[in-house]
Phi, psi and omega in degrees: 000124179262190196255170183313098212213147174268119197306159172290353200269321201101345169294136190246171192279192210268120170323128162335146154271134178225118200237146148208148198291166120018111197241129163271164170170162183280111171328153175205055182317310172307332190262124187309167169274172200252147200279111164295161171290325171276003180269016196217137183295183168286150192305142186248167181117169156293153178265145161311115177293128193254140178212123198247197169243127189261021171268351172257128193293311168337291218269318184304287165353289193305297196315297152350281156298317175299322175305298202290306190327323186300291192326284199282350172263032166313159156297331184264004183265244166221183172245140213266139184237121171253073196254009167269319181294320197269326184285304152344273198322300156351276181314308185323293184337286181306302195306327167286298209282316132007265204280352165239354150312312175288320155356280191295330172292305179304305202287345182256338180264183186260138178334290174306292184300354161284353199295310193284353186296282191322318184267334165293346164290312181287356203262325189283328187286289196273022179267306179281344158304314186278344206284296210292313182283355162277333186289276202318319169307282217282322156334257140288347163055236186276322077100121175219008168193149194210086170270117164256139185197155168234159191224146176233127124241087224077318167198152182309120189217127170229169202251143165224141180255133152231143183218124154306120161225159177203150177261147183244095187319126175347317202271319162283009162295147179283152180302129182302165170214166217251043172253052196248150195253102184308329185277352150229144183268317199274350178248038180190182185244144168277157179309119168228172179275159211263357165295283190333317202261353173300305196288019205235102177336161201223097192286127165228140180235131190270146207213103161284125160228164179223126186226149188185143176252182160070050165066060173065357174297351201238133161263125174270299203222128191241129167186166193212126171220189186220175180203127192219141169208149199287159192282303211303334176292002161257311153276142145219208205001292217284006201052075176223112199302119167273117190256314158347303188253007163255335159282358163288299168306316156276345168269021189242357209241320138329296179295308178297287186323323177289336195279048150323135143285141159273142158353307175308289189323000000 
């Protein structure tokens, strides 16, 4: 990762991208717009310093994701549902108590009479182990937050967040563009020489949001966008998280997925 530097051409570099889709949704004339993440000050107090290695895109990722998770599970945000986590964890679990229960059978019986016990432990031991790597694929996938929170106004209305992540490897970035606005640090990658930002992997985040009343039968809102920025508008030379401009960044990228219109509107 390089550090932090002014291109030669004098040009800066090219802004995170935040692309959305189309929002579907139910007229709601009565529903206020919904509390964003930048509509709240910053989280107070010193920040913990998160310091990575900034050649590992892994570490970068991870780092990122434990950031936004802090971020978006504020009290005044949303609450984070960990039923991706609770399922893992499980399936994990059973797969232990399994193999050392057959384990254990197998060493106190005699060997022959053990058998048919024994290959039914193994069999439930890779049923469940193949259970937990297809949940994780097909399942859960990229899924790195699942926020939920209700709001009353006139009536009970609740909001579900979901966000996807990924590094998006050097070789597959699209050609940079030179449109970027210095005067917000959270809406561009700082200024590197234009070798540097080719060369610098790309955190992107896929952003659900949903809003629907009457214990979810009625859908108000619907929208799906996307958000992408070079790790160095995050990190730098030394790999140390500007958690300032990066929570800056997902709540702008947070908002845009949330500014549904209704129909009416």
């Amino acid at each position: 990762m390089a550090r932090k530097k002014t291109p030669a051409n004098g040009s800066p570099s090219a802004p995170p991208e935040i692309s959305s889709s189309s929002a579907t949704s139910i007229p709601s004339p009565s529903s206020p717009e919904p509390l964003g993440p930048l509509s709240l000050p910053p989280l107070p107090g010193a920040r913990d310093v998160v310091k990575v290695n900034n050649l590992s895109s892994t570490e970068l990722k991870n780092a990122c994701d434990d950031a936004l998770k802090r971020y978006l599970s504020r009290p005044e945000l949303f609450k984070q549902n960990h039923q991706h986590t609770d399922v893992r964890l499980a399936l994990g679990w059973l797969s232990v108590f399994v193999a050392g229960g057959t384990g254990l059978y197998g060493y106190k019986v005699e060997f022959e009479a053990s058998k048919p016990v024994v290959w039914a432990g193994l069999i439930v031991y890779l049923l469940l182990t193949f259970t937990q790597t297809l949940y994780a694929y097909f399942v859960e996938g990229d899924t790195v937050y699942v926020g939920k929170r209700k709001t009353f106004s006139k009536r009970i209305e609740t909001e579900r967040i979901t966000i996807a992540s990924r590094t998006i490897p050097v070789s597959s970035q699209p050609p940079a563009t030179e449109n970027a606005t210095p005067e917000h640090p959270w809406d561009h990658t700082p200024e590197y020489s234009l070798e540097d930002a080719n060369h610098t992997p790309l955190y992107s985040l896929g952003i659900t949001y949903l809003r629907s009343t009457s214990a979810n039968k009625s859908l108000l809102a619907r929208n799906k966008s996307s958000a992408q920025s070079s790790y160095a508008a995050f990190f730098d030379g030394d790999g140390v998280l500007d958690a300032d401009v990066f929570e800056q960044w997902v709540g702008k990228a947070v908002e845009e997925c949330m500014s549904v219109k209704d129909k009416s509107s």
